[in-house]
C-alpha positions in Angstrom: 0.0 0.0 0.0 1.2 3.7 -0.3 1.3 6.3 1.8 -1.1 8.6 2.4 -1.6 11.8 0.0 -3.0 15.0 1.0 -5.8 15.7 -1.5 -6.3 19.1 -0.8 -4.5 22.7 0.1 -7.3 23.5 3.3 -4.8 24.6 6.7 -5.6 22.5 9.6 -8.5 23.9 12.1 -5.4 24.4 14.3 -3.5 26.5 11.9 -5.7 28.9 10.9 -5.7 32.3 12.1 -9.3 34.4 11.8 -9.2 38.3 11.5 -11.8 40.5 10.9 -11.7 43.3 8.0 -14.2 46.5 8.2 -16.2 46.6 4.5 -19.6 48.6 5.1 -22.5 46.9 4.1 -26.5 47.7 3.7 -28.1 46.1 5.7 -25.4 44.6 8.2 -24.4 40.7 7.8 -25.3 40.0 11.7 -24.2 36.5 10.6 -21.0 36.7 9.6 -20.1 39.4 12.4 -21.6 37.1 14.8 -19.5 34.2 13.1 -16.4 36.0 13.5 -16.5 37.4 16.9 -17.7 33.3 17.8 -14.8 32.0 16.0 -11.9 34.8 17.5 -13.5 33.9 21.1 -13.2 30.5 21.1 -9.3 31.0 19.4 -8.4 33.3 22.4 -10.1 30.7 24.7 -8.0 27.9 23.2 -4.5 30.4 23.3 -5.4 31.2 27.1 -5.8 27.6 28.2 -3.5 25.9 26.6 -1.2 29.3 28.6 -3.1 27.7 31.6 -2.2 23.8 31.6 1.8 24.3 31.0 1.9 26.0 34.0 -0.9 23.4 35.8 1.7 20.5 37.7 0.5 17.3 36.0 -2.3 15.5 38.7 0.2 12.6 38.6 2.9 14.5 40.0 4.2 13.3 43.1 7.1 15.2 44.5 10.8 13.6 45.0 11.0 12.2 48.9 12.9 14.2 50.8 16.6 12.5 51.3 17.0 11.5 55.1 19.1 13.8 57.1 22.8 12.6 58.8 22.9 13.3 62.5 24.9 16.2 63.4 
């Protein structure tokens, strides 16, 4: 069997960045303004917890036992 081919040029969801672009329109698109601000919410939601679980200690972490002490 061969290996896989990429069949098309789309980014990953991960890769894409969203921006939003004044244009003046009559009457407003309340969809695709709602769309956006939707989309650039849940990307700075994603950005600030992914921020969140690199600094989060792993629940399986167990610290080192402390080394026992020589009499003095």
């Amino acid at each position: 069997m061969g290996t896989y081919t990429k069949k098309t040029e789309r980014r990953r969801y991960e890769d894409r960045v969203f921006s939003v672009r004044a244009m003046h329109r009559d009457p407003v698109d309340l969809h695709k303004l709602a769309e956006a601000l939707i989309r650039m919410t849940l990307q700075e939601t994603g950005l600030s917890r992914a921020r969140q679980r690199a600094e989060d200690l792993p629940e399986t972490y167990r610290p080192a036992p402390e080394a026992p002490r020589a009499a003095e």
